[in-house]
Structure formats: C-alpha cells, structure tokens
C-alpha positions in Angstrom: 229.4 132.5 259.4 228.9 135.9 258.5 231.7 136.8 256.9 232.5 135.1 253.2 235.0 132.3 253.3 237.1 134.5 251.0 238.0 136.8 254.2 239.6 133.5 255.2 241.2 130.9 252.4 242.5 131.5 248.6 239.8 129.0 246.7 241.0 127.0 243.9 240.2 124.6 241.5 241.4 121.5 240.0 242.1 121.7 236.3 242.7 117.9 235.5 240.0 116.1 237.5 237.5 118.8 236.3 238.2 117.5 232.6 239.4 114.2 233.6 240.1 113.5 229.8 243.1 115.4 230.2 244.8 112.5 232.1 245.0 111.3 229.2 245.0 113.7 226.1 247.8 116.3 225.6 244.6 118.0 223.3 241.9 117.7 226.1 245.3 119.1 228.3 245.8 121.8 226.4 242.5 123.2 225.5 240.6 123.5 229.0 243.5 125.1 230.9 242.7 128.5 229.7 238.7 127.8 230.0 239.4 127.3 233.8 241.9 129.6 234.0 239.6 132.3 233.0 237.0 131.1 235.8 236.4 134.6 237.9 235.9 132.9 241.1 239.0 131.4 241.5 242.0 132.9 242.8 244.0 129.2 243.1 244.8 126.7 240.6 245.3 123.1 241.0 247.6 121.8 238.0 250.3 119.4 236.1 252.2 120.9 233.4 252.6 118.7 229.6 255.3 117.4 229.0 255.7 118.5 225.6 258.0 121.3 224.8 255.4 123.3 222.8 252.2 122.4 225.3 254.3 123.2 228.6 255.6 126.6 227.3 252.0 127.9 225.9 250.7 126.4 229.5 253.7 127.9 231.5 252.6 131.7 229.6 249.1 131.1 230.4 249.0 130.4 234.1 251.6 133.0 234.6 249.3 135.7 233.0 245.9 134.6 234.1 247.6 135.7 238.3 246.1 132.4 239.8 247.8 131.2 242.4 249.4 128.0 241.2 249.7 125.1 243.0 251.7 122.2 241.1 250.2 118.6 241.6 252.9 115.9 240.7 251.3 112.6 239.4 252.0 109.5 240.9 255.3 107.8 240.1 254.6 104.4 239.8 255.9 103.1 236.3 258.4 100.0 236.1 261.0 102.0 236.6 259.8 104.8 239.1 258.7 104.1 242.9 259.3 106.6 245.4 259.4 103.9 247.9 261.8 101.0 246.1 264.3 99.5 248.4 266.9 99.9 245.2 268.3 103.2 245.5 268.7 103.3 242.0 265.4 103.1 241.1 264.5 105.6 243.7 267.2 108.1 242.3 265.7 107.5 239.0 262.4 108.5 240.4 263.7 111.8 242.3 264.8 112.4 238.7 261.4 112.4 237.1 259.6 114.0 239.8 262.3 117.1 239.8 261.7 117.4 235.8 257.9 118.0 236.8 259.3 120.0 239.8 261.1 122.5 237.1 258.1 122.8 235.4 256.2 124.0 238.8 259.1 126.4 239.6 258.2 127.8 235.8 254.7 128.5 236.9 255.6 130.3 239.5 254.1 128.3 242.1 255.8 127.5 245.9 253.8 124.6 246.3 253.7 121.5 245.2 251.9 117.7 245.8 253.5 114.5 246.0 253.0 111.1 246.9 254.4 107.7 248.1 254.7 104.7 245.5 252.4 101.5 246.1 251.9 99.5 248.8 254.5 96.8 249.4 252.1 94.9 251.2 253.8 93.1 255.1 254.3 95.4 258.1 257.5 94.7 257.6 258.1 95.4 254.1 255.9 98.7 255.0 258.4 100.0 257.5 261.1 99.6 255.7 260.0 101.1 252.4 258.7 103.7 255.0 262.4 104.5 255.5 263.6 104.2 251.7 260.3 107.0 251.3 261.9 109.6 253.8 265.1 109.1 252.0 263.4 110.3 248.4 261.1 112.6 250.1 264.2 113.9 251.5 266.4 114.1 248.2 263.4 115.8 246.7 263.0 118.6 249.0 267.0 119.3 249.2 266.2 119.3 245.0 264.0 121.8 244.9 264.5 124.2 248.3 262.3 127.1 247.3 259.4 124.8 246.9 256.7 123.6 249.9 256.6 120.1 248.8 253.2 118.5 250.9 252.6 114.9 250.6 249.6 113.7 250.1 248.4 110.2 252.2 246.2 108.0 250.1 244.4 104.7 251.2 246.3 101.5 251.0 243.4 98.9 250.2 240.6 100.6 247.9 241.9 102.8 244.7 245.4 103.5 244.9 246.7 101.7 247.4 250.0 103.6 248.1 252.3 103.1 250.7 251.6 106.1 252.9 248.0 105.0 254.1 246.8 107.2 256.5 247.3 110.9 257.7 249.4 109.9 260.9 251.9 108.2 258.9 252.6 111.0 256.5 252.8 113.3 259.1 255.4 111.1 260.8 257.3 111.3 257.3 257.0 115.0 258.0 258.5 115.0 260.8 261.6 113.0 260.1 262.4 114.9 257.0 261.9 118.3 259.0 264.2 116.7 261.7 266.7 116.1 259.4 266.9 120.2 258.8 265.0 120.2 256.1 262.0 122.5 256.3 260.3 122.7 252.9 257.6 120.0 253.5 254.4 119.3 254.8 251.4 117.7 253.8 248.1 118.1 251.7 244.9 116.8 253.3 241.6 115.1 251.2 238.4 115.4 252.1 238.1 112.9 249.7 240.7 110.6 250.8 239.4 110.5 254.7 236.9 108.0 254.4 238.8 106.0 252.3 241.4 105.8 255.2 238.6 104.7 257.5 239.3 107.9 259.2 236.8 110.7 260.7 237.6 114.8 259.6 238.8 115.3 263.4 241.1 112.5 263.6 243.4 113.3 259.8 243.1 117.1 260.9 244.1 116.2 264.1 247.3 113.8 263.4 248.2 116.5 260.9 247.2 119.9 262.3 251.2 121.4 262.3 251.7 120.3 258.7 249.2 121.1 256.7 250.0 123.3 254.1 247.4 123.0 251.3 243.4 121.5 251.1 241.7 119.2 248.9 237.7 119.2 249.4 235.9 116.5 247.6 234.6 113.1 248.0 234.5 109.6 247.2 232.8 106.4 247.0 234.0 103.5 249.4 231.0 100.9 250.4 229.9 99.9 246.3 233.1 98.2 244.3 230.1 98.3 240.9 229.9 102.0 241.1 231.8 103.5 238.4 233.6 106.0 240.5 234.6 103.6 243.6 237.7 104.4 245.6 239.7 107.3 244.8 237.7 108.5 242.0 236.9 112.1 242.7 233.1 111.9 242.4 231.0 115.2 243.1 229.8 116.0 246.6 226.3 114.5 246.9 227.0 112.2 244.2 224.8 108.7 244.7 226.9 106.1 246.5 229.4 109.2 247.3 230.8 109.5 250.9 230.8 113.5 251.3 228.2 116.2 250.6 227.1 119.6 252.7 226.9 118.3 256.1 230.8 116.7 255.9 232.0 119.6 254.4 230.9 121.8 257.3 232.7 118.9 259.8 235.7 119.3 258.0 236.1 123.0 257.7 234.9 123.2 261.5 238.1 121.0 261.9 240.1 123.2 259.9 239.2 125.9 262.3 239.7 124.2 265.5 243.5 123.2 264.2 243.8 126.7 263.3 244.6 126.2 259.6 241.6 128.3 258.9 241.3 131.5 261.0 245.3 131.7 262.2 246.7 135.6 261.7 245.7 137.4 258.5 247.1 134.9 256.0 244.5 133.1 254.1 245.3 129.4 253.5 244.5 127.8 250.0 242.1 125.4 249.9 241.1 123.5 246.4 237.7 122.3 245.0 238.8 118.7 243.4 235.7 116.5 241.7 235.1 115.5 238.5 231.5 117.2 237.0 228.3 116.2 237.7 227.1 113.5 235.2 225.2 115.1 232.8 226.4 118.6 233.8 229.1 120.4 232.0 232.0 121.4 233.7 230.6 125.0 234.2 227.2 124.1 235.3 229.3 121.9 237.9 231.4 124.2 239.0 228.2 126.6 240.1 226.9 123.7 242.0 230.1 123.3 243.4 230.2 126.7 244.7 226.4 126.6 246.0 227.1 124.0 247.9 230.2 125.6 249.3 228.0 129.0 250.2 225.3 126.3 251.7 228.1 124.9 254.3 229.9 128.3 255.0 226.1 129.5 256.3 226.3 126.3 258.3 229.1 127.2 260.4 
C-alpha cells in the first residue's frame, strides 16, 4: 500500500491492557493515563474512567485536553449482583444501572462510542436462547439510556477465557439487528482480532457476519492451543508472542477483510481502529509500543 494507513483509519491505543496493573490499582490507573495520553502517534484512545470522584475528574480533564479521540470501554458486568443477560429483570435493571454510571462518565470524556459486553455463559442451548432474549432487552434499555452514544458490543468466546454468552460474531450481529429493528439505532459492534481465533473463527468469516455493524477495531492476539501458557485465552498477548495466535501475516488477512467489507476504504471518513496487547515481556510499555507500530508499518507494505 502506498499510501500510510493514517490516509485511512484514526489509530488508537489501549490505555488499561498496555499497563494491565491498572485493572487493578486506582494508583497504576491514574499515573499512566497521561504517559499514553501524551503518545504522538496516537490520535484514538481506548479507556475506562475511575471510579473515584477525585481520579475520574483529573482523568475526565486530561483526556479532554490531550484531543484524543476517546473511545469508552465498559468492563464486564459480571459481579453477584450484575449480569447483563440474567432472566430476573431486576438484576438486569440493576446492571443497566451500573453500566449507565460508567456510561456518564464516557459522555464526560467526550467520546460517542462506547464497548459493551454480554454476561457469562448460561451454559444449554436452551438456557442460551433465552438469556439471548433477556440480553437484547438490556442492550436495548442501555442504548435508549444513553442515545447520543454508539454503544458496539463486543462477542467474546464462550469456552476458553471469558466465556460470555455472546460467543461468536454472528450472534452479536443478530443482537444488532433486533435492537436496530426495534428503532433503536445507536448500536453496533466492536470486532477483535484477538478474539477471532478464540471463536474458532477465520478474519473473513467475523468480518463477514458483521460487515454492516462494525463500528470500532480491536487488533491483537491471543493464545488458544496451550492452557500452561501464562497468557492463555483472552489474555491480550503481543502479536508474535510464543504460543500467540496472531502476528504480521494475520494482521494483513484481517485488514484485507476490513477492506473488502468496506469498513476501511468507504468515502473519506477514516474509521478507528485500536492497538490492544499487553507489552512485550521484558519490554517497557514504550519500547512495546514501537514494536507495535513496526509491525503495523511491516503489514500495511504487505497489502
């Protein structure tokens, strides 16, 4: 490709699974935001807000200032209380409840999109299809919640990692559809690289199931076939990481299939599309990003 792929998408990056620690620690939280934030390469940001006061209004100022575009990525809502997916209404209403507080907090950011997700995997067919329905019904509530929001579910895999409900790209997409049919129009979905093989998938297929709803891209990777790796499942390893399912040659299958959809290439607008792995091991999380980027320059000649 001779042009650069910045003629063509917004790139981001992922704030959290950069410095995974900050899963965890409000400190780790709070004191790498602005160290990616002031990354130069990056005109997108991937990003949950704290929910402490103090933390969330320092964090609201500094994305607002730093003119990233922010993309808001909800965690999942699986507590004993919260399932997006529970047949009991009540505990789904208590769950629209806690994913609209983080909702508030993307609207503060300024960003118009935002990821979400299904809760876990009931486990029968049965069972599936009809938490399917109770799923629509929150995705639903969400969307009418927030209405100047792009809310994009994101389909994980239902046996390794995470095991959600929503578990594979066709499904979600059909979630899509019957919220959009119910006039609702602010919802679409998110596609993983990392998250394809794990849904014994191929690039062609998700993209292809999906192609009208994408809104937003995660590129990344995974390890599926070695349960002793450290980073098995849904794990975010680094492309070309040992036992890792993605590296150079699937990234350039799976922007060719973003192309041939037309999410990459359509009009003049440039899509947003998100670098999301943890660092390299024994790399800090600049050298990684550099080899991150490399690697995306390798592919883009590829095409």
């Amino acid at each position: 490709m001779q042009q650069s792929y910045r003629d063509y998408f917004k790139l981001g990056i992922n704030h959290h699974l950069l410095f995974p620690a900050s899963f965890d620690s409000e400190e780790v939280h709070r004191l790498s935001l602005p160290e990616v934030l002031a990354y130069p390469e990056f005109e997108v940001i991937d990003l949950f807000v704290s929910a402490q006061a103090d933390i969330a209004a320092e964090q609201i100022r500094q994305v607002r200032d730093s003119g990233r575009v922010p993309v808001y990525n909800c965690p999942l809502l699986n507590g004993p209380r919260l399932n997006p997916n529970s047949p009991d209404e009540t505990i789904r209403n208590e769950t629209v409840l806690a994913a609209v507080s983080h909702l508030q907090r993307a609207q503060a950011i300024g960003a118009r999109k935002a990821v979400i997700a299904s809760g876990p995997n009931p486990g029968s067919a049965a069972q599936i299809a009809e938490q399917t329905d109770a799923f629509v019904d929150y995705v639903a509530k969400l969307c009418a919640a927030v209405p100047n929001l792009t809310l994009m579910i994101e389909p994980f895999d239902r046996s390794i990692g995470k095991n959600l409900l929503i578990g594979s790209t066709r499904e979600a997409a059909e979630v899509v559809r019957r919220v959009q049919e119910m006039g609702i129009p602010n919802i679409g979905l998110l596609i993983d690289m990392g998250h394809v093989p794990l849904m014994e998938e191929t690039f062609a297929q998700a993209v292809s199931d999906s192609s009208s709803y994408i809104r937003h891209v995660h590129l990344g990777s995974c390890v599926k076939n070695d349960p002793a790796n450290p980073l098995y499942g849904d794990m975010h390893p680094p492309w070309g990481y040992p036992g890792g399912e993605n590296d150079v040659p699937e990234l350039v299958e799976f922007m060719k299939a973003l192309f041939a959809c037309g999410y990459l290439g359509a009009g003049n607008e440039r899509q947003t599309v998100t670098l999301e792995m943890r660092p390299y091991p024994g790399r800090t999380e600049r050298e990684s990003v550099d080899i991150f980027l490399d690697k995306l320059e390798e592919a883009w000649r590829a095409m």
